[in-house]
VOKOL-729801 format. One record per residue: residue in three letters; x, y, z of N, C-alpha, C, O in turn; residue number from 0. Coordinates in steps of 0.05 Angstrom, whole numbers, padded with zeros to 5 digits. Example, Ala and Ser with C-alpha at 12.3 -4.5 7.8 and 13.67 -1.06 7.14 Angstrom:
# residues 2
BAGU   code      n_X      n_Y      n_Z     ca_X     ca_Y     ca_Z      c_X      c_Y      c_Z      o_X      o_Y      o_Z   pos
BAGU    ALA    00264   -00114    00156    00246   -00090    00156    00264   -00066    00156    00285   -00066    00169     0
BAGU    SER    00257   -00045    00142    00273   -00021    00143    00258    00001    00157    00268    00023    00161     1
***
This chain:
# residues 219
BAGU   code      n_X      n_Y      n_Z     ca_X     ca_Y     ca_Z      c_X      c_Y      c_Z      o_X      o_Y      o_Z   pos
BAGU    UNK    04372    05650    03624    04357    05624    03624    04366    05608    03648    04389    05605    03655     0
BAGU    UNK    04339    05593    03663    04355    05577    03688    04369    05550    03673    04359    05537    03655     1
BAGU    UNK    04391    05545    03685    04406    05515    03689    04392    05506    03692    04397    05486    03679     2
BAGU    UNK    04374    05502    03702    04350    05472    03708    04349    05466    03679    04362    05447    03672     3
BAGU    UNK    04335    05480    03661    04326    05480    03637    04339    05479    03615    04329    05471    03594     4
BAGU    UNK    04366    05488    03619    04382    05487    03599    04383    05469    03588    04395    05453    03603     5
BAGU    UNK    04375    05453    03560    04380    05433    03545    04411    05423    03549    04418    05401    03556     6
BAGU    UNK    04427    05443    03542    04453    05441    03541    04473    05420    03566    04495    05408    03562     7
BAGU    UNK    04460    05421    03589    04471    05415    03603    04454    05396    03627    04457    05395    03651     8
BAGU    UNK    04434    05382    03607    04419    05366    03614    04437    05341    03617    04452    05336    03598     9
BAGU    UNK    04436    05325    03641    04452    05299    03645    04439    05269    03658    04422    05268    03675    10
BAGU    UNK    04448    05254    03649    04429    05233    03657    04446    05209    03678    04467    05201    03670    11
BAGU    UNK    04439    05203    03694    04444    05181    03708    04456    05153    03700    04443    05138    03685    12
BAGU    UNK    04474    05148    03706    04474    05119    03690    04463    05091    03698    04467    05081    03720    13
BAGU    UNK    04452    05080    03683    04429    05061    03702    04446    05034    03693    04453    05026    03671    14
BAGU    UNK    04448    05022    03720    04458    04998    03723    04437    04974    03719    04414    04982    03715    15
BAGU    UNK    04438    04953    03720    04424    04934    03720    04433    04901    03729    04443    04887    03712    16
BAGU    UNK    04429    04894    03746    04445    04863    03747    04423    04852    03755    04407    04860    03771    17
BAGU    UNK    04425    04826    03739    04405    04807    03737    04428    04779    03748    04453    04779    03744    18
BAGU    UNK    04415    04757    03762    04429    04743    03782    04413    04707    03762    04390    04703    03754    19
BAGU    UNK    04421    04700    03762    04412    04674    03746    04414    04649    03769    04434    04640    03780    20
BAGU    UNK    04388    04643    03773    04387    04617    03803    04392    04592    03779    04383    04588    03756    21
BAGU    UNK    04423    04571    03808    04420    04552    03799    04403    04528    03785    04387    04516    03800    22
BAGU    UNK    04405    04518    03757    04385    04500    03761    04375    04478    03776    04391    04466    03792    23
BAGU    UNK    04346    04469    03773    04343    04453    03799    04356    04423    03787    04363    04420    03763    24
BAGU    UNK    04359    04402    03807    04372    04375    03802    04397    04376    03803    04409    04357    03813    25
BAGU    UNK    04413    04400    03793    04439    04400    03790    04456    04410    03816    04456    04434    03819    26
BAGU    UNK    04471    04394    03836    04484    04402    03851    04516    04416    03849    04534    04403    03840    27
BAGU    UNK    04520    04441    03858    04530    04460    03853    04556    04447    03869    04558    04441    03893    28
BAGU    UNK    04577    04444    03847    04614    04436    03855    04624    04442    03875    04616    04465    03880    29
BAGU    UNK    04648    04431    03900    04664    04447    03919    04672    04479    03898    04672    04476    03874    30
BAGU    UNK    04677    04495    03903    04709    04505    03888    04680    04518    03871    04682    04542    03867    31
BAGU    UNK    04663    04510    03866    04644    04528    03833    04635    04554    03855    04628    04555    03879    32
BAGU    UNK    04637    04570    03838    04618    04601    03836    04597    04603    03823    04592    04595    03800    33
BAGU    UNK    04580    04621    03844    04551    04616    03831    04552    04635    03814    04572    04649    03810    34
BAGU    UNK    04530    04637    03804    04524    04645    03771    04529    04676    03770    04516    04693    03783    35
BAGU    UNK    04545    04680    03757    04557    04709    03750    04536    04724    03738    04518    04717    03723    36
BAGU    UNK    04542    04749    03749    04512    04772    03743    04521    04779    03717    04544    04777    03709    37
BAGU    UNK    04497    04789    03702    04503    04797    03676    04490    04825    03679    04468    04829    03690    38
BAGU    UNK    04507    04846    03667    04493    04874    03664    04491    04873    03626    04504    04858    03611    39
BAGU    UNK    04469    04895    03618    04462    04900    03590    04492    04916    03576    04507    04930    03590    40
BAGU    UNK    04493    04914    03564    04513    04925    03539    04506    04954    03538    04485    04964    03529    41
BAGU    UNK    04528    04969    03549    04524    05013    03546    04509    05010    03518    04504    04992    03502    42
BAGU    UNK    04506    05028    03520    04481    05033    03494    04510    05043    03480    04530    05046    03494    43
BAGU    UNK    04511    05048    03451    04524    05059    03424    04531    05088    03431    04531    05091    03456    44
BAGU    UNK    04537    05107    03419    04549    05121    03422    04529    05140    03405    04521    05162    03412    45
BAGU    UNK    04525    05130    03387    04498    05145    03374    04469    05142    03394    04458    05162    03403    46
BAGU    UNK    04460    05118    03398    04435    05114    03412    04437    05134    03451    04416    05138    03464    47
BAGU    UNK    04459    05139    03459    04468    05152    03477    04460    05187    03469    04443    05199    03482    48
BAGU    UNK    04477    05200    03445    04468    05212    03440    04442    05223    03424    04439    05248    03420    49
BAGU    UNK    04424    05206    03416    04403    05208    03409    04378    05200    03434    04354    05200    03429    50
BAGU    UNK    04386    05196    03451    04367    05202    03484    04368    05231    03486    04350    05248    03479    51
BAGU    UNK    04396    05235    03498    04403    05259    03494    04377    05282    03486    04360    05296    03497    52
BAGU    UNK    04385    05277    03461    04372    05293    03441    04339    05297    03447    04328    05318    03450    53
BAGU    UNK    04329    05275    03449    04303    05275    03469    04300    05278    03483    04280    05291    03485    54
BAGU    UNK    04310    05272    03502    04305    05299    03528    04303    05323    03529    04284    05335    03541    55
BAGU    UNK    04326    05337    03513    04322    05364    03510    04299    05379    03493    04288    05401    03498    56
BAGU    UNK    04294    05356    03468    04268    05369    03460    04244    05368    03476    04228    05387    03477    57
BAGU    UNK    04241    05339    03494    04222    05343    03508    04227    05366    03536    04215    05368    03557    58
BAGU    UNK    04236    05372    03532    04243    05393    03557    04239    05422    03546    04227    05439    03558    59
BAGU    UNK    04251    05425    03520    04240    05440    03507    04203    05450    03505    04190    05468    03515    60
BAGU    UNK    04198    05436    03494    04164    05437    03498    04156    05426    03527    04136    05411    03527    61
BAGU    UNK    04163    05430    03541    04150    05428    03570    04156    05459    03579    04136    05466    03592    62
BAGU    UNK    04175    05479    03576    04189    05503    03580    04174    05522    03553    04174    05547    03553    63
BAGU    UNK    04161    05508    03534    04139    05529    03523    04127    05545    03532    04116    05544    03554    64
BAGU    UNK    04125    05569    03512    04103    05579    03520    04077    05587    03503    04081    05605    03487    65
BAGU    UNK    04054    05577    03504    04039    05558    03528    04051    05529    03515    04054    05524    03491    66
BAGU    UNK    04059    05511    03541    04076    05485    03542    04058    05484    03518    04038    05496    03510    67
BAGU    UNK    04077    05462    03508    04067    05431    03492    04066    05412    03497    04078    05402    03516    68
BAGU    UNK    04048    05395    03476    04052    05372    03483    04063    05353    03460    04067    05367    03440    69
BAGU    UNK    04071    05322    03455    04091    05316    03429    04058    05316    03415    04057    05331    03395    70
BAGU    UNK    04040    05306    03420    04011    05302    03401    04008    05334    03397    03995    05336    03376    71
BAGU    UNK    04012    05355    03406    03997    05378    03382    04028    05388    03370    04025    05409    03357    72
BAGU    UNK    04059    05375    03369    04074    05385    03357    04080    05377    03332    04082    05355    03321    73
BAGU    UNK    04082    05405    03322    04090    05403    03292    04116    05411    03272    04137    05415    03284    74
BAGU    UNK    04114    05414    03246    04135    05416    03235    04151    05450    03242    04175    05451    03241    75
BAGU    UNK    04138    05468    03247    04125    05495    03253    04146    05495    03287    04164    05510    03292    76
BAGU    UNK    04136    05476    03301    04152    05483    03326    04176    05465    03327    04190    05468    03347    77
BAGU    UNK    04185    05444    03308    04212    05433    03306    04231    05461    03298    04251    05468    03310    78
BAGU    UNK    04221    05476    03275    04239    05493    03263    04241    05513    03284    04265    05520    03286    79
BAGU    UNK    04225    05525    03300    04226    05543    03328    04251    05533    03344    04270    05546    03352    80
BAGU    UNK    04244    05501    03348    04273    05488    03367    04294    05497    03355    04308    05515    03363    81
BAGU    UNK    04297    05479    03330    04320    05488    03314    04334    05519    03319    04357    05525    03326    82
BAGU    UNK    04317    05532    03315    04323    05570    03311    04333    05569    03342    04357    05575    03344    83
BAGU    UNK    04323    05565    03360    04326    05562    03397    04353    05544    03396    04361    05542    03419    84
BAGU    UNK    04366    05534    03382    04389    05525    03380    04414    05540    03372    04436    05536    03382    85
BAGU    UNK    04411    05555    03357    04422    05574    03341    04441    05587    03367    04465    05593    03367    86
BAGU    UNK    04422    05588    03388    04454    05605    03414    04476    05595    03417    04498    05606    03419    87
BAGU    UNK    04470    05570    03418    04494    05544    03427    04507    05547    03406    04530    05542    03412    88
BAGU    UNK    04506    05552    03385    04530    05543    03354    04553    05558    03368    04554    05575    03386    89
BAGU    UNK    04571    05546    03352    04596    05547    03351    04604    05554    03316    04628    05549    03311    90
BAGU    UNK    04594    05560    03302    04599    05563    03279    04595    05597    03264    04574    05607    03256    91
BAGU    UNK    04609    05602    03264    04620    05635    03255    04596    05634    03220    04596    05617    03202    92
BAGU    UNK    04585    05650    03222    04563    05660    03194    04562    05680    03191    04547    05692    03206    93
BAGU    UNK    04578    05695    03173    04582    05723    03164    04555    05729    03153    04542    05714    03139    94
BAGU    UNK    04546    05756    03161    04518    05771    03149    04530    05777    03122    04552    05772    03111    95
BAGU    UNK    04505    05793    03113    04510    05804    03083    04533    05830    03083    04552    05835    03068    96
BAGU    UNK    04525    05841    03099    04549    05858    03105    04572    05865    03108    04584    05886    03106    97
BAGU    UNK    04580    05837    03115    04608    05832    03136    04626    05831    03112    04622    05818    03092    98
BAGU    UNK    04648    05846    03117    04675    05845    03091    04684    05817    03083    04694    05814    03061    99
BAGU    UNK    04678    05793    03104    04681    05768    03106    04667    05748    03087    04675    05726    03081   100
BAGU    UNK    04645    05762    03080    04615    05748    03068    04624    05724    03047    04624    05731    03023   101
BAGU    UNK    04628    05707    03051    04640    05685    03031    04671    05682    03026    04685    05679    03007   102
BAGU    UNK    04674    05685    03052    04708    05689    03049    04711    05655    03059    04698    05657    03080   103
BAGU    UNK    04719    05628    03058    04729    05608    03069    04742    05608    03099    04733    05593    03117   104
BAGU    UNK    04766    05629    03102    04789    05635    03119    04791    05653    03123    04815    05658    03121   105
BAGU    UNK    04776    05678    03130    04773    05708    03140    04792    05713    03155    04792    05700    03175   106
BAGU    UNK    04812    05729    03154    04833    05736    03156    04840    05739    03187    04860    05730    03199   107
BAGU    UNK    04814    05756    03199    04809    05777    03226    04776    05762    03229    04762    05748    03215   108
BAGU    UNK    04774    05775    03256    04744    05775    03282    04730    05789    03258    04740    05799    03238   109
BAGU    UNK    04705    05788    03267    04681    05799    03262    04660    05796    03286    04661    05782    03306   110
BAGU    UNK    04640    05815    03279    04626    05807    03304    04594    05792    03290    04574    05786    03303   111
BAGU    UNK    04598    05791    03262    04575    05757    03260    04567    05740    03271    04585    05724    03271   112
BAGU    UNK    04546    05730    03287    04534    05715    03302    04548    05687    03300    04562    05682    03280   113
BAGU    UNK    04546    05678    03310    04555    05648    03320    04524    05627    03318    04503    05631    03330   114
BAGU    UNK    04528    05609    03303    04501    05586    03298    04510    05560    03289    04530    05552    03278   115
BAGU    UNK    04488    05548    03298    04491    05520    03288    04488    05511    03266    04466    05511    03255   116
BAGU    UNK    04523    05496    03250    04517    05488    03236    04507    05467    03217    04504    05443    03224   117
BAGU    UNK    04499    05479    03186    04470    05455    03185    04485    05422    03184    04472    05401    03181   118
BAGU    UNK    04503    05424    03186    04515    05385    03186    04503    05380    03210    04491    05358    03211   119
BAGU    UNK    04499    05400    03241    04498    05391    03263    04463    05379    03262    04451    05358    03267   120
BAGU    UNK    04457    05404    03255    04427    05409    03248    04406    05388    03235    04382    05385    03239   121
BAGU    UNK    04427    05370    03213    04419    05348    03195    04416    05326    03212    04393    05317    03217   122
BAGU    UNK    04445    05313    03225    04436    05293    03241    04422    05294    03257    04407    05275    03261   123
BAGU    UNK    04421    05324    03279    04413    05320    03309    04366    05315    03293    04348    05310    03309   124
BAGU    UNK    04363    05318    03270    04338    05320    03258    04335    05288    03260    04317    05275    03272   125
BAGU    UNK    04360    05276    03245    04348    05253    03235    04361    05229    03272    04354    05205    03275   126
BAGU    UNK    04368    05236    03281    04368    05227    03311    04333    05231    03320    04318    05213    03327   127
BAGU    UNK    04325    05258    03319    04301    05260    03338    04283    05241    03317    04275    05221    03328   128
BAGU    UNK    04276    05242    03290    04262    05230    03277    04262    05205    03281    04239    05199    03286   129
BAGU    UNK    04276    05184    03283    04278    05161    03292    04272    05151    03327    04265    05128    03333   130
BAGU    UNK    04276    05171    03343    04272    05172    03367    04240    05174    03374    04227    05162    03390   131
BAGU    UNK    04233    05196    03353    04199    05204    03357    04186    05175    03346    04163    05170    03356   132
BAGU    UNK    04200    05152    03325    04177    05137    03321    04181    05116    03341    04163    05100    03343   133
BAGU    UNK    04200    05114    03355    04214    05088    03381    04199    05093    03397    04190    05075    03411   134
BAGU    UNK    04191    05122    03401    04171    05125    03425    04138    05121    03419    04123    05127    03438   135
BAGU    UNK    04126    05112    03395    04105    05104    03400    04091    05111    03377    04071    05099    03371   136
BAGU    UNK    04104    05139    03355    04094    05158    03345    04095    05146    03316    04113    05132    03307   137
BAGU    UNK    04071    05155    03303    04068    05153    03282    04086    05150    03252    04099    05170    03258   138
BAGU    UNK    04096    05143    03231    04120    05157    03212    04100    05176    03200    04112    05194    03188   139
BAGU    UNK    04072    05179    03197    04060    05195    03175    04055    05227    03191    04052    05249    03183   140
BAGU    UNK    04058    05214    03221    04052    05239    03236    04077    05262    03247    04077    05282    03262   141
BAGU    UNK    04106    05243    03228    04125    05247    03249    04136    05276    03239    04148    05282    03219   142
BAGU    UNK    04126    05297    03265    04134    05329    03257    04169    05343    03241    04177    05363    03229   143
BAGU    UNK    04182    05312    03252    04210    05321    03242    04215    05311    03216    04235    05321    03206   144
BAGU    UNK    04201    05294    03202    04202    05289    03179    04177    05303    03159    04167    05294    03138   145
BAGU    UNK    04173    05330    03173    04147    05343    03153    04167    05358    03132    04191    05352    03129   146
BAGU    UNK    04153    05380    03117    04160    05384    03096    04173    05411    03101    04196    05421    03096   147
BAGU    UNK    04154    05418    03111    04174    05445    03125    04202    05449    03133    04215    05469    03127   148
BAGU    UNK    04212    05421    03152    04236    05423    03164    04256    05421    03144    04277    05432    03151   149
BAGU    UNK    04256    05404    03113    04268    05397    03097    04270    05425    03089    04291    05436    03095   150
BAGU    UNK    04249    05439    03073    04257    05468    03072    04274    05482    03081    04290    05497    03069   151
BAGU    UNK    04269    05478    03107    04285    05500    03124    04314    05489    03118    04329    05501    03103   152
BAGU    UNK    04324    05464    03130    04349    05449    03129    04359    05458    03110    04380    05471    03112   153
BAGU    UNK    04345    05453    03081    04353    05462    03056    04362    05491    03053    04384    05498    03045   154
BAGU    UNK    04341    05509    03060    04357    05541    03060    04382    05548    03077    04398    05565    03071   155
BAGU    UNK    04383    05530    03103    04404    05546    03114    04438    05526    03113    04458    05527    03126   156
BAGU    UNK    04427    05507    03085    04457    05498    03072    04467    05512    03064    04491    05517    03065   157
BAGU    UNK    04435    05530    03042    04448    05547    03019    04459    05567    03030    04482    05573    03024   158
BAGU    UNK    04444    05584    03050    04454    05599    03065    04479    05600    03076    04495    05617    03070   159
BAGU    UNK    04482    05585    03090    04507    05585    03101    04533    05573    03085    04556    05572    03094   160
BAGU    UNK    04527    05567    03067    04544    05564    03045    04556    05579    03026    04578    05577    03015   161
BAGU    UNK    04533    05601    03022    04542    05631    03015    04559    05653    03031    04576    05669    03024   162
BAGU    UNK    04545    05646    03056    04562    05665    03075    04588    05659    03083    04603    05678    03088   163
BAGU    UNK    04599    05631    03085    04619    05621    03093    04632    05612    03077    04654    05603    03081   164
BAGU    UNK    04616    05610    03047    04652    05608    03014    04652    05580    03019    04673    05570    03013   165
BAGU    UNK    04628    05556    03033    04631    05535    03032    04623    05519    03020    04616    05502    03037   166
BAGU    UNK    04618    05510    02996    04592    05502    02981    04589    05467    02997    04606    05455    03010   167
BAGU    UNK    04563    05458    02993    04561    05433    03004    04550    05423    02986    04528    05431    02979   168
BAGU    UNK    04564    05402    02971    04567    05390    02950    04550    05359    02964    04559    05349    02984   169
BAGU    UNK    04533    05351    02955    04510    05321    02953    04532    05303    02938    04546    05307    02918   170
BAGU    UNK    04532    05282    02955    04546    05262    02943    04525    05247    02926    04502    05240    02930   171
BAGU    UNK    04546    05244    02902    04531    05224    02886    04542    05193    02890    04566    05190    02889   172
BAGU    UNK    04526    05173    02896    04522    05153    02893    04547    05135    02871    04547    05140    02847   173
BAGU    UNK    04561    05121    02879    04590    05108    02856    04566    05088    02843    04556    05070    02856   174
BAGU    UNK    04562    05092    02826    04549    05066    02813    04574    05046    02804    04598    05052    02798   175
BAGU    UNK    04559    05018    02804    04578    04996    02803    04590    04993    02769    04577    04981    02752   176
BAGU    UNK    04611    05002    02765    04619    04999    02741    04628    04978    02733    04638    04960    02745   177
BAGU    UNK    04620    04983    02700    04615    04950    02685    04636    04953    02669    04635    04972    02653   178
BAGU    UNK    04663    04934    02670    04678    04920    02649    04669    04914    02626    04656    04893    02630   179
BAGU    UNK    04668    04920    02602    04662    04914    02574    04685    04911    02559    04698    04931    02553   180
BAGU    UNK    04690    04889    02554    04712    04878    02544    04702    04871    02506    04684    04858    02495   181
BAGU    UNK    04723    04887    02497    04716    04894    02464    04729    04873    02450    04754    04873    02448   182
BAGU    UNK    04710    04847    02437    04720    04827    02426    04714    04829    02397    04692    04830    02386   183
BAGU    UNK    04747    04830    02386    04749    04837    02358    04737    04802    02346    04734    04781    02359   184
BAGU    UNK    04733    04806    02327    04717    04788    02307    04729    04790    02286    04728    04810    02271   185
BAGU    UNK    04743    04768    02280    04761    04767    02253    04740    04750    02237    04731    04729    02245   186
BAGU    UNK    04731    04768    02206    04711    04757    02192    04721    04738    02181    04706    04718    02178   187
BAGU    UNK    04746    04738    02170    04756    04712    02149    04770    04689    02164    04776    04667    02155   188
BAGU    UNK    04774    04700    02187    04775    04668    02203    04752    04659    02216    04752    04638    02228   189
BAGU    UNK    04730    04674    02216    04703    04660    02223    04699    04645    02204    04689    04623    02208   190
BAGU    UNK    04705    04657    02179    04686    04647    02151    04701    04612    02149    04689    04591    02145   191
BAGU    UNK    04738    04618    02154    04748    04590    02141    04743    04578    02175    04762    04562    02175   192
BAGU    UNK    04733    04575    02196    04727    04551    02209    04692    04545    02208    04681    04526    02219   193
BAGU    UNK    04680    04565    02193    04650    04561    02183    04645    04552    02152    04625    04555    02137   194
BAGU    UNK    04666    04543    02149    04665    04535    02120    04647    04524    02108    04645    04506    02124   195
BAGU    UNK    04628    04517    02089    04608    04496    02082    04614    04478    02058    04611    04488    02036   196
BAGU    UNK    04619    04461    02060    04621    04447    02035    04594    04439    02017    04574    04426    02022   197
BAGU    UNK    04603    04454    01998    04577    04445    01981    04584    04424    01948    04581    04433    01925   198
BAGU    UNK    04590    04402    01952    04588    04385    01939    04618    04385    01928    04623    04379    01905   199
BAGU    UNK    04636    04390    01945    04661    04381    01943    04670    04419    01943    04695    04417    01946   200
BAGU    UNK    04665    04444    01941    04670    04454    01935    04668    04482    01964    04649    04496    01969   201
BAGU    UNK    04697    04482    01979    04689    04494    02005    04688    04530    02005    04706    04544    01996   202
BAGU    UNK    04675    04535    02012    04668    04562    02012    04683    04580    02026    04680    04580    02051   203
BAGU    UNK    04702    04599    02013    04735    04606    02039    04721    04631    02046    04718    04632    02071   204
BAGU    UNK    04715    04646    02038    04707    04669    02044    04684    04673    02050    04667    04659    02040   205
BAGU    UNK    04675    04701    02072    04657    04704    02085    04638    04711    02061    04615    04707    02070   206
BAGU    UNK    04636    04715    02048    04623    04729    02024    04609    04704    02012    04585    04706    02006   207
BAGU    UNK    04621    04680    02009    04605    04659    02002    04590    04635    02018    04578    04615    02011   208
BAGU    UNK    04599    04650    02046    04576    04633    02064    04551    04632    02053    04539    04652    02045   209
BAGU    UNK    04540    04604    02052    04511    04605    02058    04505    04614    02030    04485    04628    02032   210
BAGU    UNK    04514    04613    01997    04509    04611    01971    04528    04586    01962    04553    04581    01961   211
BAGU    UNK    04508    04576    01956    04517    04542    01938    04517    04544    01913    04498    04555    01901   212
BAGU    UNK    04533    04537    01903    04537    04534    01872    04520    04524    01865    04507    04510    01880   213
BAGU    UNK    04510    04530    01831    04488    04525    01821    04500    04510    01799    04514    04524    01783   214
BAGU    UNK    04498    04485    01794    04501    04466    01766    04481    04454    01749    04461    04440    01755   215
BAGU    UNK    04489    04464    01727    04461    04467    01704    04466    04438    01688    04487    04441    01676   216
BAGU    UNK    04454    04411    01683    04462    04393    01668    04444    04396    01634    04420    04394    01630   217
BAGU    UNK    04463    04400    01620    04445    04399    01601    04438    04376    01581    04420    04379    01565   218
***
């Protein structure tokens, strides 16, 4: 493959910028003062750096098609092609079905199992281009990296490579916010004697005679 093309070793320029701020008018400028200090933009993040990145090479990618592309006829179909076209560059050891290794964690010895990318790499560098495809103009309903397909694929070669390499990749669950419930005993016969009722001189001690009044018959 030519170096021109190589995704891998695609590099970008660093673009400067200085903007110069003219004194305002009326205000005459001090012996001893310096005029207005240039301001350059803030380096981009460290994520937003590598998610250019990431765009370039796909767009370079589909320009090196064959027959080219363009981002309006790409689909979920030629994201998973990139992806697979990625697979040289891994750095990540995936024992075949064959290999004495096949779900071993820590394989003792070499093998000669292919080398691929793995899907942690695979996950972000997706959800980098997906965000990048809608910054540039693009649709979310149209957006090829968020089709249904790619989730598929992503999804098989967790499982996959999770079998082959004895790694399981366990989904974090969510800590839900746990609730303190504090268990308040209820003493019935000291409810009853500060709920006492007096009924005509005659106070009611126990819970049992809450709320029944003596009945006096005159005859």
């Amino acid at each position: 493959m030519d170096s021109a093309t190589d995704p891998n070793i695609i590099k970008e320029d660093p673009v400067s910028v200085t903007v110069s701020a003219p004194p305002s008018k009326g205000i005459q400028q001090g012996v001893g003062e310096s005029p207005s200090s240039s301001t350059s933009p803030a380096a981009p993040s460290r994520y937003e750096s590598q998610k250019r990145r990431d765009w370039n090479t796909f767009l370079q990618y589909l320009k090196n098609h064959k027959p080219p592309l363009t981002l309006a006829r790409c689909s979920g179909a030629h994201v998973i092609e990139f992806l697979k076209y990625l697979d040289q560059f891994g750095k990540t050891k995936v024992h075949m079905t064959g290999c004495p290794y096949f779900g071993h964690p820590n394989p003792p010895g070499p093998c000669s199992c292919p080398l691929k990318q793995a899907w942690g790499s695979l996950d972000a560098l997706i959800g980098r281009l997906r965000a990048a495809y809608e910054e540039s103009g693009g649709r979310p309903e149209s957006n090829p990296f968020a089709a249904r397909a790619v989730r598929i694929y992503l999804r098989e070669v967790r499982e996959g490579q999770a079998r082959a390499r004895g790694i399981p990749y366990e989904k974090r669950k969510r800590k839900r916010p746990s609730v303190t419930t504090s268990a308040v005993g209820i003493n019935v016969s000291a409810v009853a004697a500060t709920q006492a009722v007096d009924y005509g001189g005659v106070s009611g001690g126990t819970a049992g005679n809450l709320g029944t009044a003596p009945t006096t018959t005159s005859l």
